[in-house]
N, C-alpha and C positions, 0 to 999 in steps of 0.2 A: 328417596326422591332426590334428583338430581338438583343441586342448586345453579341458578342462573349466574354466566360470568361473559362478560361483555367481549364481543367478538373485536378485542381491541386491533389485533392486527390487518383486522380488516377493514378496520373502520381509516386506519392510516393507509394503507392500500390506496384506498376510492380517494380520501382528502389529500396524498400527499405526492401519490405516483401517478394514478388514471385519471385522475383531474385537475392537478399542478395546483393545490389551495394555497399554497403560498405566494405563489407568483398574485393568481387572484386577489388577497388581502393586502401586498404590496401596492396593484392597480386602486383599490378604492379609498378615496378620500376617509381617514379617522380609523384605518385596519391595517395599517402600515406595520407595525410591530406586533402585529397578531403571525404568528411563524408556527411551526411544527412543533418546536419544543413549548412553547407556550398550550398548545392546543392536547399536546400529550399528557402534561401534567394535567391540564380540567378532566380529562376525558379520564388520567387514572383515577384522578380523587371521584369523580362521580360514580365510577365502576364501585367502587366500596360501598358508598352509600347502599348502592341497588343492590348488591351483591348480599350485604351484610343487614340492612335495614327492611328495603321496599321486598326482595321476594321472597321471606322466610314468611311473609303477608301476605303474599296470592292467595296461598289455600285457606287462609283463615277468613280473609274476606268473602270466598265463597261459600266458605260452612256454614260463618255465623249471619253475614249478609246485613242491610241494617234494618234498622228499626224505627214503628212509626209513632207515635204521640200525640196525639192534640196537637197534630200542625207541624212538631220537632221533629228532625232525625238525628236518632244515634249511629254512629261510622263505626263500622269494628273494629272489634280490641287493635288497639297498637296504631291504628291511621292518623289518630290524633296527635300523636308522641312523633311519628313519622314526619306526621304535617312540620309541626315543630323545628324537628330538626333540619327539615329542610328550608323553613323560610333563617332559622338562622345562623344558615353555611351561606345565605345569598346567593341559592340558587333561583328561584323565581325572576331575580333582577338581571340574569344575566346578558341575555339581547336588548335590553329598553335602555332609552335615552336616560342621560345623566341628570338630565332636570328634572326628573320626574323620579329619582332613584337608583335609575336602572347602571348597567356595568361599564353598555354601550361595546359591549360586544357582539359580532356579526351574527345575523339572525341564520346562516344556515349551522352554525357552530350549535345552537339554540337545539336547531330540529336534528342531530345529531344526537343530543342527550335526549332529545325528544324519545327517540329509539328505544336510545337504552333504559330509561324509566318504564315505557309502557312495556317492555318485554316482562323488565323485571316484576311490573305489577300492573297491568293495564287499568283496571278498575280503581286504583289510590291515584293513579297516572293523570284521569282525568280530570278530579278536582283543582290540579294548579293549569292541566292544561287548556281547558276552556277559556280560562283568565287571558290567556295571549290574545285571545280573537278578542276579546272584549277590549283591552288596551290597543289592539291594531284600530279599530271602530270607531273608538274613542280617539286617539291622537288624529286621526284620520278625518273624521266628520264631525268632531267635536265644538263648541265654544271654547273662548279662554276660560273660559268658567267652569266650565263644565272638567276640563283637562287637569284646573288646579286639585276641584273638589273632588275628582274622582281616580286622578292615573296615578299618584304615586303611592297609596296601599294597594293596589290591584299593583303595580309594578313590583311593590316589594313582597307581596304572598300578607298581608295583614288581611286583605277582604277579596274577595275568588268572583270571579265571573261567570256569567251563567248567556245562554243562544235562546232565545223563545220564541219559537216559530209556530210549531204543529198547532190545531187543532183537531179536536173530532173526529167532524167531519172534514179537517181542508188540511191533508198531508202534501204531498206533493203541490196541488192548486191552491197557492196559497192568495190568487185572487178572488177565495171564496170565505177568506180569514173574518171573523165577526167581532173579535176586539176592538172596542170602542171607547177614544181618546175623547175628553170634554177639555176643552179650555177653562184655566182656573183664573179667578181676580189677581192670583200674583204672578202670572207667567209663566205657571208650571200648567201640568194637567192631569185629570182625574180618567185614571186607566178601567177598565171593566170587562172583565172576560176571564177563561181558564183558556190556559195552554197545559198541554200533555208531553208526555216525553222528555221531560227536560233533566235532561245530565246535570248531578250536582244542582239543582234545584233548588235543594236545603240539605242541610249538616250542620255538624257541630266543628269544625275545622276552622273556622274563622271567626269575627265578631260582626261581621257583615258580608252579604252576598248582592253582586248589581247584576241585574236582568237587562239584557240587553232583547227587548221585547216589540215587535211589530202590532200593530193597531192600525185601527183608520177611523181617521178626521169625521166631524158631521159632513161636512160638502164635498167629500173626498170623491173622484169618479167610481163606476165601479173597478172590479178587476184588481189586478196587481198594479196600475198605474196609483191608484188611493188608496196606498196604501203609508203609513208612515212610521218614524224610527223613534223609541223612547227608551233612557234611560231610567229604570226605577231601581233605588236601592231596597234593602230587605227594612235597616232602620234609615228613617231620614238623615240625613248627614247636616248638621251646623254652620254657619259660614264659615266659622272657624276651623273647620274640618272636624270638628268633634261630632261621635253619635248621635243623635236625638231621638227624638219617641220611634218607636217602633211603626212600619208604613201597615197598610191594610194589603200585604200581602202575606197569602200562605199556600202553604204545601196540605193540600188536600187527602193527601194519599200517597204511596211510594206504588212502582209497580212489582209485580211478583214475575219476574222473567225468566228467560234460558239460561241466559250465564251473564257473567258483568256485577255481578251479584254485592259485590263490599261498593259499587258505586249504587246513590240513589236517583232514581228515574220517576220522575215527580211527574203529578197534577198539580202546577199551580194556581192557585184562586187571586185577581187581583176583583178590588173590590172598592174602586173608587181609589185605588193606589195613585200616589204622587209621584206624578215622572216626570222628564226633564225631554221635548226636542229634541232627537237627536241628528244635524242634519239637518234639510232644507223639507218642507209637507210634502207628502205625495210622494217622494225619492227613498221611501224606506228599504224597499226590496232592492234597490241598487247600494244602498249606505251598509246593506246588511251581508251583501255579499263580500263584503271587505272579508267578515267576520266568516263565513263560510268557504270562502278558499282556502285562508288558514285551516277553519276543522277540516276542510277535504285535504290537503297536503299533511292533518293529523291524523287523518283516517287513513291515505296511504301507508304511514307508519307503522298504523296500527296493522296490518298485511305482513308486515315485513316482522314484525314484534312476535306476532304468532307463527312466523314460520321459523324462526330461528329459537325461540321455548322452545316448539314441535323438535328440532332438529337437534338442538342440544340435552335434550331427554332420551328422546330415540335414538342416539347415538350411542352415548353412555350405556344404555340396556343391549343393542346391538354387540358391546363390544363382551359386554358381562356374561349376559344370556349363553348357557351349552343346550343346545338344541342339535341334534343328527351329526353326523359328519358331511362334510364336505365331498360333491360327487368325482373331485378329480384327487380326494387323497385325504388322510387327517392333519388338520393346521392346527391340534390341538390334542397329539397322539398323546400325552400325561393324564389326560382331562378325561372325563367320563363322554364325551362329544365337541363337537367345536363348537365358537360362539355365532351366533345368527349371521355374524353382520358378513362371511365368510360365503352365503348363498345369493346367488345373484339376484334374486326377488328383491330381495333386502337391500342389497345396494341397489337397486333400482330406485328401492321406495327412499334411501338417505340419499341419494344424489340427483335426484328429481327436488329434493326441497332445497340441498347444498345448491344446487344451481339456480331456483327461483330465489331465494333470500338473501344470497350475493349480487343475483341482476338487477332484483327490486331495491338494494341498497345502492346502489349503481344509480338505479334510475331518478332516486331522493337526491342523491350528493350531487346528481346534475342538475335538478330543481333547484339544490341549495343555491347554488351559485347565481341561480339565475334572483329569486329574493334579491342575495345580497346587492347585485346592480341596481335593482329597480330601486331598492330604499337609498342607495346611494348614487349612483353615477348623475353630474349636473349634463349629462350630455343628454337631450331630448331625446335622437335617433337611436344611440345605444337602449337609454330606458325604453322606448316603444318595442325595440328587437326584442327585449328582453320578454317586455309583457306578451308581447305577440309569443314566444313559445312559451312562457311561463303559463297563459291559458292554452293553447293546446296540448301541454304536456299535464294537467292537471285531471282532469276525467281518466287520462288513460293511467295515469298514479294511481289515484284511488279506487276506481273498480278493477281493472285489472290485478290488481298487486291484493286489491281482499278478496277476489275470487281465488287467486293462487294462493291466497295465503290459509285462504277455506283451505283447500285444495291439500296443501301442506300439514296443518292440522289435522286430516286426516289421516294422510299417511303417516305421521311420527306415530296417532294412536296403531294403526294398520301393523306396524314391527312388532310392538308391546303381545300380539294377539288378544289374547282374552284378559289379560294383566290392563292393557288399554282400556277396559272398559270401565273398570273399577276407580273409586278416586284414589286410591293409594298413591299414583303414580302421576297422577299429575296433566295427564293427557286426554282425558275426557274435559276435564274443567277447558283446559284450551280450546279443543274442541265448539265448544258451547261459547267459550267468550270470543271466539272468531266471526259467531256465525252474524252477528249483529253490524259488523264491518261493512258487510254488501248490501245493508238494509238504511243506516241513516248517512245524515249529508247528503242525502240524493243517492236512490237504489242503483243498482247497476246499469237495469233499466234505461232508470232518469240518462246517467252520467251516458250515456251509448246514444241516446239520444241529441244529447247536448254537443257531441262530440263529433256527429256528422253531418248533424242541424248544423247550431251554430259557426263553431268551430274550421269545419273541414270544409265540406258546402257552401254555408252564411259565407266566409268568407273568398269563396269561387277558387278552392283550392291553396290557396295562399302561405297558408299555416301549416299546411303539410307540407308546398313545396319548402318551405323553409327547413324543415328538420330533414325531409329527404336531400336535399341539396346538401346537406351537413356532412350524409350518410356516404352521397357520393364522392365528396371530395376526399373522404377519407379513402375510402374502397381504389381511387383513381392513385392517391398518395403511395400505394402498396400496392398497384397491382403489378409489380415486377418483383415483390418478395414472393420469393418460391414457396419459403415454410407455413408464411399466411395464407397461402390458397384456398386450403378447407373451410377457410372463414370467411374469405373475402369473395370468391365464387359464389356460393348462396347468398350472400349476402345482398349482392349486388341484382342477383335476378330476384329475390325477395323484395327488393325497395322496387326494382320496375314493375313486378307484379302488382304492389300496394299502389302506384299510382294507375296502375291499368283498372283495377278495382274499382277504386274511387271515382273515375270517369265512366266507369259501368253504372257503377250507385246512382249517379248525378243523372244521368242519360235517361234511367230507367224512371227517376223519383220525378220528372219533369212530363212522364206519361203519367203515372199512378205515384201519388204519392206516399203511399203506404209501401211504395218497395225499401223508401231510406230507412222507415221505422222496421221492419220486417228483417233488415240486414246489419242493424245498428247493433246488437251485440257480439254478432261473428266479427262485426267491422273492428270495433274497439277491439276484440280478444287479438286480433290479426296482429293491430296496429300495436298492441301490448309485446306481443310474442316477439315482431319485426324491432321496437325496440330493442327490446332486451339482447337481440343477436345483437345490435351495430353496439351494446355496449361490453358484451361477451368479446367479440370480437378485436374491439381495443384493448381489451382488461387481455387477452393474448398477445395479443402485440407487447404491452407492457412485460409480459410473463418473456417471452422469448428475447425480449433485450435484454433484460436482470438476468436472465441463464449464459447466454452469449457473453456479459460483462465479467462472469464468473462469480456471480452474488453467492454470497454465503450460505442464505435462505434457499438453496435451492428447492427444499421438498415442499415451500409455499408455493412457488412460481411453478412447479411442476402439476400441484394441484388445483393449481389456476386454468391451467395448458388443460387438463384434462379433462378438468370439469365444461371449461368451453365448447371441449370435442364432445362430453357428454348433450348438453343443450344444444345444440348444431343437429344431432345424428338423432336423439331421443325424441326433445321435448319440441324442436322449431317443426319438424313436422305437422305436428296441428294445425299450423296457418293450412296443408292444406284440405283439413276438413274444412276449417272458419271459411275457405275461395270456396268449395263447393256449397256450401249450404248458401251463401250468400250468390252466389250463381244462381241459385235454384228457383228466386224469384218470391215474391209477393202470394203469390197461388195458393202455396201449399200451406199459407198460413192464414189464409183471407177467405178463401173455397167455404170451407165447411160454418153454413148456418148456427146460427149462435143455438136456435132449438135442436141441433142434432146432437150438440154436445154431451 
């Protein structure tokens, strides 16, 4: 079994060449001396970590999986020793304020190791990675009080954060949530209800866990408007910051899942729990969303995690594996046959993921940047630009990039053939820990939904003409380079198409509104794919200047060029299924009575 090693070249590619991050850390206030050599060295020492610690772990977490107790979970063998080592290298602190602990290093530098950890072990990955949203939440919506007592062990990995949302019966509608918040004599409140699903829930990994947990008030309206935000830790916390008795919260049960297996996925029971306000009454599902674009831009990751395992598994066996020869000759006339990766299926199915896991990384390191302004620039206008594409570029992160990154997963196991199917190799477990990606933080569904609601629509085009206006200038920038044409040609009828779409969509959902919902996933898959060219497309441009400049690296920059060509010719074709099925109208999905089913 192939062990994980961090695509560091690629990672300086996107941060140093395709997106100029140093100029970026230059522009923001408190990132000034944050440069490439500084950024090379974290990113080498954390490759070891992962390399050497977190994924010799994947498989063990999936075999042994945890275990449940009276209320306790045990984390498998080695998480705990891992945990360890990692809060005391002062990874956890790395992007949080210095008052609180933290490094005060820039937050997209953060979701870059972010990467690398969940590839190396997703399910160990997400015990400290929860904790971010919970300290974003918290800094965010918090008291002084509440900030002192709570952010700087969650900043430093001493106590982990947990999202409580689900229930039962109220997954996605969480205006139907029944957790019920009582006012206590001293200013706190008495919490009561079970939530479901909850990542990291309980464990043994820390000495406390805080729930960042929704409820609604007695007088609350109904719906998502009453609904509100509360912090409860696992044990009471002291003025002093010291432990205290143990809260009336517990883990009920672990669940028994598909894959994800070394992480636990809890029933929690609060039970007259002591929690803290979080936040203004009635504003929780807004306080909460703090906490959920973070998981959604970690659940993009999580897409990209699994296609690059998938890819650096599948590759190594591609290169190993003697299977047949070759139909134009033997490329391996010593050998009892050639190796797989020499038949063009095969390289279809490695360079169908080499080009989504490159473009999906592409499309995080552009997200990054965008973070980094919003938490820092004191210019209003910049920060609002920035939020305006940081949420339109967010839905299309996340579901898109875990649908391909499903997508990707499968085909790495697809090369293995029947060897894939077996846990020997590593590629069925991915498999299985992929498929959870398009399911929480808001299903695909949801996010396709959100994306042409609110986002595209809600705001009368606005946020798409933004990113497409981005797309043109570039395309306008080149279009008297000859060698860019293949890229820049499609490209540019591809962005007029997507705007021609979108005033289709608009047009249509203003007769029958069921056409926006009916066209919301081709829409997003579109607006995914169109992405990824305008950033294939630059990531070419980039490649043809460093070959022109006479770079060294050539066989990089040429597999950059190529792989581009690949994604343009192979993969960007699907936009035009997603135009036809979304042409095709409401009818064919609306027509057929729900009793004929």
């Amino acid at each position: 079994m192939s062990a994980y090693k961090a695509p560091l070249r690629d990672l300086q590619f996107n941060l140093f060449e395709l997106f100029d991050y140093e100029a970026h850390y230059r522009s923001l206030s408190g990132y000034e001396e944050v440069n490439a050599e500084l950024v090379t060295t974290i990113l080498n020492e954390f490759d070891k970590f992962c390399s050497n610690i977190l994924s010799p772990l994947n498989a063990v977490g999936d075999e042994e999986g945890c275990t449940w107790s009276d209320g306790e979970v045990a984390t498998p063998s080695g998480f705990k020793e891992a945990y360890r080592q990692y809060v005391e290298a002062g990874w956890p602190a790395l992007a949080n304020e210095p008052a609180y602990g933290g490094q005060g290093l820039p937050e997209s530098l953060s979701i870059v190791l972010g990467e690398m950890r969940g590839t190396a072990n997703w399910s160990w990955g997400m015990y400290p990675g929860l904790s971010h949203g919970a300290v974003n939440t918290i800094e965010l919506h918090g008291t002084d009080k509440q900030k002192q007592r709570f952010l700087t062990p969650l900043v430093e990995g001493a106590w982990t954060g947990t999202m409580c949302l689900t229930e039962a019966h109220c997954g996605t509608d969480l205006g139907l949530l029944r957790t019920k918040a009582e006012a206590a004599a001293d200013g706190s409140y008495q919490i009561t209800g079970t939530k479901i699903f909850i990542s990291s829930g309980e464990h043994d990994l820390t000495e406390n866990i805080v729930h960042i947990v929704l409820a609604r008030l007695p007088d609350a309206p109904i719906g998502v408007k009453g609904i509100s935000l509360f912090i409860i830790p696992k044990f009471n916390v002291n003025d002093d910051g010291s432990i205290g008795e143990r809260n009336t919260v517990r883990c009920g049960s672990i669940e028994h899942k598909m894959g994800i297996h070394g992480n636990a996925t809890c029933v929690m029971n609060f039970d007259e729990a002591k929690g803290y306000l979080l936040g203004e009454p009635n504003q929780g599902l807004q306080a909460m969303f703090t906490f959920m674009n973070t998981a959604r831009i970690g659940t993009a990751l999580q897409g990209i995690a699994h296609m690059e395992l998938g890819y650096q598994k599948s590759l190594a066996y591609a290169k190993d594996r003697l299977q047949m020869r070759s139909v134009t000759g033997p490329k391996n006339p010593d050998g009892p046959a050639d190796p797989i990766i020499v038949h063009p299926d095969v390289r279809r199915m490695l360079l169908t993921q080499k080009a989504l896991s490159e473009g999906g990384r592409m499309m995080v390191a552009y997200t990054g940047k965008l973070v980094d302004v919003i938490e820092c620039t004191t210019d209003e206008v910049e920060k609002k630009s920035a939020e305006d594409m940081l949420s339109f570029m967010t839905p299309i992160a996340k579901a898109f990039l875990t649908e391909t990154g499903f997508e990707s997963a499968n085909l790495a196991l697809q090369c293995f053939g029947g060897h894939g199917y077996i846990k020997e190799w590593g590629v069925e477990q991915n498999v299985r820990d992929a498929r959870i990606g398009m399911l929480y933080e808001g299903t695909t569904g949801i996010q396709a939904l959100d994306f042409i609601g609110r986002k595209v629509l809600g705001s009368g085009g606005v946020l798409l003409q933004n990113f497409t206006r981005e797309i043109h200038h570039f395309c306008k920038e080149n279009a008297e380079v000859a060698e860019l044409q293949e890229f820049i040609e499609p490209l540019q009828a591809l962005n007029k198409k997507w705007g021609e779409l979108t005033l289709h969509i608009g047009t249509k959902a203003m007769e029958n509104a069921d056409e926006a919902g009916a066209a919301s996933v081709d829409y997003l898959m579109f607006s995914g794919y169109s992405c990824l060219a305008y950033f294939w497309a630059k990531a070419a441009f980039k490649a043809r200047a460093a070959l022109a400049a006479g770079n060294s690296e050539g066989e990089f920059y040429e597999a950059k060029l190529k792989t581009a060509r690949f994604y343009y010719q192979r993969i960007l074709p699907r936009t035009g299924t997603c135009e036809a099925a979304i042409l095709s109208g409401a009818d064919n999905v609306m027509s057929l009575e729900v009793e004929a089913f």
